[in-house]
VEXDREN-2710 file (C-alpha; in Angstrom, 1 decimal):
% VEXDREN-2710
k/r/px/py/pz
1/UNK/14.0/-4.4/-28.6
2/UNK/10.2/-3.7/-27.8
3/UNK/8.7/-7.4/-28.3
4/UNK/6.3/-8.4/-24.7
5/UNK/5.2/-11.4/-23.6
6/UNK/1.6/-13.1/-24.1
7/UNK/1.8/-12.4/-20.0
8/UNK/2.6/-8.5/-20.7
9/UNK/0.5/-8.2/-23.0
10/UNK/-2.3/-8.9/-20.9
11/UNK/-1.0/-7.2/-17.6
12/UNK/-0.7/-4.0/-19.4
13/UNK/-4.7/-4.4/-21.0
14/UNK/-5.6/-4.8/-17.2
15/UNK/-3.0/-2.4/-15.7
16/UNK/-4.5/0.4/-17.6
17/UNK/-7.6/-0.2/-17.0
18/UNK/-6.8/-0.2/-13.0
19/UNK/-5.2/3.0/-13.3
20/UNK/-8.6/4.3/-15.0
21/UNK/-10.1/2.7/-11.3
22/UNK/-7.5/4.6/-9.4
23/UNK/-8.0/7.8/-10.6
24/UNK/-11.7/7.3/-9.7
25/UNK/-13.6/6.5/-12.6
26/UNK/-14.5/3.0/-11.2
27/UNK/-15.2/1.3/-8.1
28/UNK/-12.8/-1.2/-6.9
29/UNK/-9.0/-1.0/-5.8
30/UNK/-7.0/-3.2/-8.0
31/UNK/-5.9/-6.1/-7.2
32/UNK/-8.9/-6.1/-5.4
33/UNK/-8.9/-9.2/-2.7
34/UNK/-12.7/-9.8/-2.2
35/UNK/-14.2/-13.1/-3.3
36/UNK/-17.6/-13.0/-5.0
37/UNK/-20.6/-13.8/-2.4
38/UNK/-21.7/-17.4/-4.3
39/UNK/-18.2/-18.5/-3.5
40/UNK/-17.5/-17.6/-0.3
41/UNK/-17.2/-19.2/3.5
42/UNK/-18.7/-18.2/6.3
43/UNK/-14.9/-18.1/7.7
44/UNK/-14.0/-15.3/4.9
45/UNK/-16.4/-12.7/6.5
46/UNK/-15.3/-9.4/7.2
47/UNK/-18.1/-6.8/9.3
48/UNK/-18.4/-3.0/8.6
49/UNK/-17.6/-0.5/11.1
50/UNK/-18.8/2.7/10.0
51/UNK/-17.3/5.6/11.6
52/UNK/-19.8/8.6/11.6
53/UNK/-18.8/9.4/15.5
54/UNK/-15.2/10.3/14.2
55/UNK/-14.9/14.0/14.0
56/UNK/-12.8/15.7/11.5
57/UNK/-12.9/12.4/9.8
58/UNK/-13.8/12.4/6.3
59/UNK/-13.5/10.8/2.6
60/UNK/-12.8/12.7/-0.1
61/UNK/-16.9/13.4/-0.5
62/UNK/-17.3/14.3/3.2
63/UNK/-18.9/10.8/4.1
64/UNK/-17.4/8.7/7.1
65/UNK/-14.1/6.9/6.8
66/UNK/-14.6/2.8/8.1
67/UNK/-12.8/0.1/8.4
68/UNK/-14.2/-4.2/8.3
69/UNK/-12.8/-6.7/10.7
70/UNK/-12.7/-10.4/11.0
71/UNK/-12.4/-11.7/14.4
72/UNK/-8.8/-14.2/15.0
73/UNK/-9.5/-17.5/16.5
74/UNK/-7.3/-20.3/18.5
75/UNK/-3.6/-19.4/18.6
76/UNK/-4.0/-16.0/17.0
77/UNK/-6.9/-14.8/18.8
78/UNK/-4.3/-12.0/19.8
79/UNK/-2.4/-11.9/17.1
80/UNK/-3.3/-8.7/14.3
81/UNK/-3.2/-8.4/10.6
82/UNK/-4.0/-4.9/9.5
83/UNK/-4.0/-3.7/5.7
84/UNK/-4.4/-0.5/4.5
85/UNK/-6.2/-0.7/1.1
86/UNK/-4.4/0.8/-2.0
87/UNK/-5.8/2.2/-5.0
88/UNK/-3.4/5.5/-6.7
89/UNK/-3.7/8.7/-5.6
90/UNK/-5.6/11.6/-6.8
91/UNK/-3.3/14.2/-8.2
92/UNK/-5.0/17.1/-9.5
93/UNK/-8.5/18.6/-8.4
94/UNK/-10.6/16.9/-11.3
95/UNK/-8.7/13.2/-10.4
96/UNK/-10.2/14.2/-6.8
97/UNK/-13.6/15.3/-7.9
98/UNK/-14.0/12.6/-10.2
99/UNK/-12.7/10.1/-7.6
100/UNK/-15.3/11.1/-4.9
101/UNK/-18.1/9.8/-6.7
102/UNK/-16.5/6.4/-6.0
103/UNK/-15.6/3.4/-3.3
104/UNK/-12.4/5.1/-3.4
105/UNK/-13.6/8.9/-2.4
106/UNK/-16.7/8.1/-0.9
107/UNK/-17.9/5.4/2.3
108/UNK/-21.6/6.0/0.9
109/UNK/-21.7/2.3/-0.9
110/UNK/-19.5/0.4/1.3
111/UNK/-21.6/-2.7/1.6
112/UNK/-22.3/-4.2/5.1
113/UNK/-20.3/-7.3/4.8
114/UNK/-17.3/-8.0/2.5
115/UNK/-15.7/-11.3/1.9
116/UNK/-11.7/-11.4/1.4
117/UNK/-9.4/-14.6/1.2
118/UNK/-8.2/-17.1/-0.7
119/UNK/-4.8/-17.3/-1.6
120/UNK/-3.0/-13.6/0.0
121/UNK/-3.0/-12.3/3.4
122/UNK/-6.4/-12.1/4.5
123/UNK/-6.4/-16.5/3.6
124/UNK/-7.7/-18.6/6.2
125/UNK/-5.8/-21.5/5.3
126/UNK/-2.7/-22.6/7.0
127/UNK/-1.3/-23.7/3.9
128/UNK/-1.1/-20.7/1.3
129/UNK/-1.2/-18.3/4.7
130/UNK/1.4/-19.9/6.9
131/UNK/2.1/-17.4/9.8
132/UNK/-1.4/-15.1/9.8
133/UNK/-4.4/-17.5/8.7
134/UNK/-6.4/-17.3/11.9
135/UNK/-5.0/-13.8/13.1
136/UNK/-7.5/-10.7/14.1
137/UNK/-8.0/-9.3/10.6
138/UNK/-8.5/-4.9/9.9
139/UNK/-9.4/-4.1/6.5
140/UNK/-9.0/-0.2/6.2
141/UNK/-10.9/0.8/3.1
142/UNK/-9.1/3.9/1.1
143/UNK/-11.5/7.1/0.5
144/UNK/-9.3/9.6/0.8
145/UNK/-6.5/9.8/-2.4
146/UNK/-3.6/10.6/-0.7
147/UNK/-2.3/7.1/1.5
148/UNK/-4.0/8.0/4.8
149/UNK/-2.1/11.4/5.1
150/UNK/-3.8/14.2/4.4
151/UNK/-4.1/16.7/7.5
152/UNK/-5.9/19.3/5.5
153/UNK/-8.6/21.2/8.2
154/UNK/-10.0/23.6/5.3
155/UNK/-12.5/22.3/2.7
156/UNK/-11.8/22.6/-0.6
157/UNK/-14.8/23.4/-3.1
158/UNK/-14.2/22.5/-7.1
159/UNK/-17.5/22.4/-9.4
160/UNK/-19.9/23.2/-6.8
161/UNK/-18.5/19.9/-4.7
162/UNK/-17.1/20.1/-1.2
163/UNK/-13.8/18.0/-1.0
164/UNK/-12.1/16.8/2.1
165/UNK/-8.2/15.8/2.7
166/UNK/-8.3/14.1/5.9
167/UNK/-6.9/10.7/5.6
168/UNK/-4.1/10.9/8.2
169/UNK/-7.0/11.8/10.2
170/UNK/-9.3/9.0/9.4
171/UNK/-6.4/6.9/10.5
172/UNK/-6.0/8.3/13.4
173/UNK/-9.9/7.4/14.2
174/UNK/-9.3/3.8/13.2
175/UNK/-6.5/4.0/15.6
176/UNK/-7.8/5.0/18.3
177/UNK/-10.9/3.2/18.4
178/UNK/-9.1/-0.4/18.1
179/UNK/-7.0/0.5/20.8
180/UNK/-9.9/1.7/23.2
181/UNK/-12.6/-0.4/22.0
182/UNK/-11.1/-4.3/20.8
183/UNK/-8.4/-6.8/22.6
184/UNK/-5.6/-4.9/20.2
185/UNK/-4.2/-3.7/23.7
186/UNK/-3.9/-7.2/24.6
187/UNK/-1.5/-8.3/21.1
188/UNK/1.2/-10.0/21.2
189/UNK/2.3/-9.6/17.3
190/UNK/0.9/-7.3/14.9
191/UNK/1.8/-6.8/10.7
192/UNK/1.0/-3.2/9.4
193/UNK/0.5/-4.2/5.4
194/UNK/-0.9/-2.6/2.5
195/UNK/-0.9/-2.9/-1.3
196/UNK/0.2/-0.3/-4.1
197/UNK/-1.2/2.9/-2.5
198/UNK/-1.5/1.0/0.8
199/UNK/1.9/-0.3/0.4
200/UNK/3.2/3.3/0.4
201/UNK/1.2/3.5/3.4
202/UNK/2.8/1.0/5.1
203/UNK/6.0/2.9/4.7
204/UNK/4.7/5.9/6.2
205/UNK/2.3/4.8/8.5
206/UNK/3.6/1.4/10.4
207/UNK/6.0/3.7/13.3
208/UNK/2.6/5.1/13.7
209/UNK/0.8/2.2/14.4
210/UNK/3.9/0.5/16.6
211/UNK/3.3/3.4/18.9
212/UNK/0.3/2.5/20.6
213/UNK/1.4/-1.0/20.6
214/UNK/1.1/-2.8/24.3
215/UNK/4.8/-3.2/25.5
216/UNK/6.3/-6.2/24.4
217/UNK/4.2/-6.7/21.5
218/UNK/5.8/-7.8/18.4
219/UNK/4.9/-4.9/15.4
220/UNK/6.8/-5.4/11.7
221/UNK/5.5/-3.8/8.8
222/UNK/4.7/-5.7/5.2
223/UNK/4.6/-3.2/2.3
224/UNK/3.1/-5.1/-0.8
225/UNK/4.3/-2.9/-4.4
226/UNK/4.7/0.1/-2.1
227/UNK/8.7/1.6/-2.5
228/UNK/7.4/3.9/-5.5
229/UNK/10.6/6.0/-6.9
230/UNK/10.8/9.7/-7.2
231/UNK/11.0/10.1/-10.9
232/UNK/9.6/11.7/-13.4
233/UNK/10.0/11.2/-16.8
234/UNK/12.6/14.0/-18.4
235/UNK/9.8/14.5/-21.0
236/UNK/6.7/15.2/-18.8
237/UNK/6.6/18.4/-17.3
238/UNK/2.4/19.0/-16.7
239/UNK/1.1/18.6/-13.5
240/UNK/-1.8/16.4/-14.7
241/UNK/-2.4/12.4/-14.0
242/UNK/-0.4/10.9/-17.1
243/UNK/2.2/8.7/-17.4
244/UNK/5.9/9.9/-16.6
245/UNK/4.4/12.5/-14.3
246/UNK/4.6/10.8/-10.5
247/UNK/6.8/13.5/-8.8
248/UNK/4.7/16.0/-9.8
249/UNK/1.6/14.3/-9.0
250/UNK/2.8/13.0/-5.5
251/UNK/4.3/16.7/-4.6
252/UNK/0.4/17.9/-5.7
253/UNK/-1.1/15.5/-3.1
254/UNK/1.7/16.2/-0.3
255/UNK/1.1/20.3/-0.9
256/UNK/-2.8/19.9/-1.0
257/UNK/-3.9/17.7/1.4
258/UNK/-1.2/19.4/4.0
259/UNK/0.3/15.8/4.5
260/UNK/3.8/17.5/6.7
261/UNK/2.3/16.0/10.0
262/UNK/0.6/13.1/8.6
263/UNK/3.8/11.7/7.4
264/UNK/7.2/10.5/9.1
265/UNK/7.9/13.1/12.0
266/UNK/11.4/12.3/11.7
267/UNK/11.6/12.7/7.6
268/UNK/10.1/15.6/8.2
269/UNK/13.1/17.3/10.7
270/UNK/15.3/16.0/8.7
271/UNK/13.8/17.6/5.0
272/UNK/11.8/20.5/6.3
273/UNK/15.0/22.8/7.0
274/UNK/16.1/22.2/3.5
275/UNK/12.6/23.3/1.8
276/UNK/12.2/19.3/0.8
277/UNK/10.0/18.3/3.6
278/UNK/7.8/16.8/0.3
279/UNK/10.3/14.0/-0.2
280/UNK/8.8/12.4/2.8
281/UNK/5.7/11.3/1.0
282/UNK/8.3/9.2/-1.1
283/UNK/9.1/5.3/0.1
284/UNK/12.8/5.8/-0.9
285/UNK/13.4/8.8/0.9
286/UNK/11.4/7.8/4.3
287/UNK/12.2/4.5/4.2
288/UNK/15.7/5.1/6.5
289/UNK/13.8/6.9/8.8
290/UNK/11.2/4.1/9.4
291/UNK/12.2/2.4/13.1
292/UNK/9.8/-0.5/13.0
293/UNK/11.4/-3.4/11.2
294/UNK/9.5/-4.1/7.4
295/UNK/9.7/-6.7/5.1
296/UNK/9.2/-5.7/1.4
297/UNK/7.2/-7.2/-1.1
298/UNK/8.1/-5.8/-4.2
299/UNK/8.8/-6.3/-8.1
300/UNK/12.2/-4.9/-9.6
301/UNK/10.1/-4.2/-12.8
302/UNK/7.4/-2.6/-10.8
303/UNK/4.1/-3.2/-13.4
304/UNK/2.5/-0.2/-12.3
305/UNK/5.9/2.0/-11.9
306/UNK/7.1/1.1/-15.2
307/UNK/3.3/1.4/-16.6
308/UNK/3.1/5.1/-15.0
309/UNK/6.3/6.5/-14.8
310/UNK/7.6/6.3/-17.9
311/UNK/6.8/7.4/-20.6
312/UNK/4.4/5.5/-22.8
313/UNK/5.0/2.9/-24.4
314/UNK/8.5/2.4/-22.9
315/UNK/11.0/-0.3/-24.6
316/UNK/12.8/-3.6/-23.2
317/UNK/16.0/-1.0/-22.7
318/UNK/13.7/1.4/-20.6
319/UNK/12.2/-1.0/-18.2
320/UNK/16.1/-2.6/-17.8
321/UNK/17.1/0.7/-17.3
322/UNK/14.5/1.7/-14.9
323/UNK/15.3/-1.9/-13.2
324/UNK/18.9/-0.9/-12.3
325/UNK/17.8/2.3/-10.8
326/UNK/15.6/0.8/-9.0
327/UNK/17.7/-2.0/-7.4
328/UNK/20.4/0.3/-6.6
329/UNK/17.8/2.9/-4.9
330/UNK/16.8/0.1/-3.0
331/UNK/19.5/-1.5/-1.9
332/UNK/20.9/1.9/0.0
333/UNK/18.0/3.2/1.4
334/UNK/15.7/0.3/2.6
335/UNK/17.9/-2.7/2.9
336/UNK/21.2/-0.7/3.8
337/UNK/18.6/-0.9/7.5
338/UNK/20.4/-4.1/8.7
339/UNK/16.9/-5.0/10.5
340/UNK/14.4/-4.6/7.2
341/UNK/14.1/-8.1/4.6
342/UNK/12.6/-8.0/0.9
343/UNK/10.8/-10.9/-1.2
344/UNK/12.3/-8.9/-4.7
345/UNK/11.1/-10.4/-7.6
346/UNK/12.0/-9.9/-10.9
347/UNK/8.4/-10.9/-12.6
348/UNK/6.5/-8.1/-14.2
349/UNK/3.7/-7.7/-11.9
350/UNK/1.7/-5.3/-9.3
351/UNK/0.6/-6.6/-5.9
352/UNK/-1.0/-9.9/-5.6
353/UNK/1.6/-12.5/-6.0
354/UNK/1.4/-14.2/-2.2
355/UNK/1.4/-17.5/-3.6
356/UNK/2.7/-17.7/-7.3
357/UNK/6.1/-16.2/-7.3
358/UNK/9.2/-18.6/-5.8
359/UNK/12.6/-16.7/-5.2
360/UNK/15.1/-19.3/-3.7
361/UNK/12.4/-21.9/-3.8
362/UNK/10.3/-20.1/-1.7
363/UNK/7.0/-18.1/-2.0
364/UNK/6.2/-14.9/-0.4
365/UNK/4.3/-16.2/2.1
366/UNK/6.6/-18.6/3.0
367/UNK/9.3/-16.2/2.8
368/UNK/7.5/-13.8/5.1
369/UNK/7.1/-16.6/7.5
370/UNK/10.8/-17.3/7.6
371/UNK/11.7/-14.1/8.3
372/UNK/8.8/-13.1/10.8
373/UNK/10.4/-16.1/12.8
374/UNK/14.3/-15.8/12.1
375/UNK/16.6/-14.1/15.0
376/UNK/16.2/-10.2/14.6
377/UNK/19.9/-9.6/13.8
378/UNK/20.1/-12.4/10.9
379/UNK/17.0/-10.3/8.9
380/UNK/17.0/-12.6/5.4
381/UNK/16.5/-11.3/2.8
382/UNK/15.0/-12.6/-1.0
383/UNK/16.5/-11.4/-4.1
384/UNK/16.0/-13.1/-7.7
385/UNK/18.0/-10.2/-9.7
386/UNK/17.5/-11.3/-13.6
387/UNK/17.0/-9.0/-16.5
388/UNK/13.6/-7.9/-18.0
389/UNK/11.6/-10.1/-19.4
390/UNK/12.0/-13.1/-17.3
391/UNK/8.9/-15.3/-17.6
392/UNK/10.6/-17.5/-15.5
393/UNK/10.6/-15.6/-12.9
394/UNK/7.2/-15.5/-12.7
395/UNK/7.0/-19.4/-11.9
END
């Protein structure tokens, strides 16, 4: 069977055209979570901190990494929401060259003041942002291709361009100037989050960030459409950007940007000795290694993973297929970890669903909440588990 839904139909028009963004031939990250400047609150304003001082810092163009903060207020005033932006990955040299003329390569446009709410994490109402609406807010912009872990010290040159792989080290900047230079010594609960890209970075990053947490402060990560699989399709063997190809592609950006110590330390022990130290740019493979407790929000039918790697245009049968696989991964290496919880859907979407899908009855924000607040040891856990398409799991 190959029929879609009027709902596919149109996510696969729009997913497309978000890869095309991705790979750097736009703008914007996708979803992307700003609200236009005619619509916007005083309350959704989020303030540019440009980070020229950082050194060795740099996006993929050479220009300063950043990040935009919104300030908490009342009860969260030291409570932290910190989101690492997604946005694919660069996987060849022309993906990185063309992807360093844009927001996602390059700091040069990053306007002064952004504005981000609404209904998803960065909301500042109580209602469709239970737990975080009036937390401390990071925004961490993505300009480097590779999920903030590039450790490359050597520039690369490729038609006449200079190109730099230093996200783990832009990180590191954000890092440490929150901890010296805002009240994030003083926090009592932190969530490490991200979306697609960033989501992926949330996997590899949030031990990370936990480690410079004050004692006693409560750190969780939320990885939004981040646990990609390693696959690649049986009938793509190029190492080029095309659908069917993500190993390759993600080995290319591990290999290039020299991402070995900007990854999982303890993946890395583990892999290294076997020649395989790669797989720890993968969520499936470092996600048992990951100590800080996360809570997964994620599509069976991943819209971007079944939209990239597999072949084009896969069937009913290949997505179902791909569904099972996924599940199963899933299952034994991130909730196998007793102390790790999932919102997993089975609607055919990417990112961006805080408020729209219900599993059990309840949203992912509310499920978040629920088990942001539950007893450690209990660690619930959301799980619709119904065969592609189900529109109804959408609702």
């Amino acid at each position: 069977e190959t029929s879609f839904s009027h709902r596919d139909t149109m996510f696969w028009t729009l997913l497309f055209a978000c890869v095309a963004l991705a790979l750097g031939f736009g703008s914007d990250e996708c979803p992307s979570f700003e609200i236009p400047e005619h619509e916007a609150k005083p309350t959704d304003a989020f303030d540019l901190n440009l980070m020229s001082w950082a050194v060795g810092a740099a996006c993929l163009d050479g220009s300063p990494p950043a990040y935009y903060f919104q300030k908490g207020t009342g009860s969260g005033v030291n409570k932290w929401y910190i989101h690492h932006q997604g946005g694919g990955w660069c996987e060849s040299m022309e993906d990185c060259y063309g992807r360093s003329f844009s927001r996602l390569g390059s700091s040069k446009d990053y306007k002064k003041v952004i504005h981000m709410g609404g209904a998803n994490y960065f909301g500042t109402n109580s209602t469709l942002n239970p737990l975080m609406y009036n937390w401390n807010k990071v925004f961490i912009p993505y300009c480097d291709g590779g999920s903030f872990s590039g450790n490359n010290n050597t520039v690369t040159t490729y038609k006449g361009k200079k190109l730099y792989f230093r996200g783990h080290v832009n990180l590191n900047s954000v890092i440490s100037w929150l901890v010296g230079n805002s009240n994030l010594e003083q926090a009592t609960d932190v969530v490490i989050s991200g979306c697609s890209a960033g989501g992926l970075a949330t996997y590899l990053h949030t031990d990370r960030w936990a480690e410079v947490m004050p004692m006693g402060a409560k750190v969780v990560g939320l990885p939004d459409s981040g646990f990609f699989l390693d696959y690649q399709d049986m009938n793509s063997t190029t190492e080029t950007t095309i659908p069917g190809n993500y190993h390759n592609g993600l080995v290319w950006v591990f290999n290039q940007m020299n991402a070995t110590t900007g990854v999982d330390s303890d993946c890395i022990k583990h892999w290294a000795p076997q020649g395989k130290a790669w797989k720890c740019m993968f969520a499936q493979h470092v996600s048992p290694f990951v100590k800080t407790p996360l809570f997964a929000l994620q599509s069976q039918y991943d819209a971007w993973q079944t939209g990239h790697e597999l072949k084009q245009p896969p069937t009913v049968a290949d997505i179902n297929a791909y569904g099972k696989m996924f599940k199963q991964i899933f299952e034994k290496q991130f909730l196998a970890q007793k102390r790790n919880g999932a919102h997993l859907d089975c609607c055919h979407h990417h990112c961006g669903e805080w408020d729209k899908v219900h599993t059990n009855g309840d949203t992912q924000a509310v499920a978040f909440k629920k088990w942001y607040e539950a007893e450690p040891k209990k660690s619930p856990r959301w799980i619709q588990n119904k065969p592609y398409p189900c529109t109804a799991c959408c609702n």
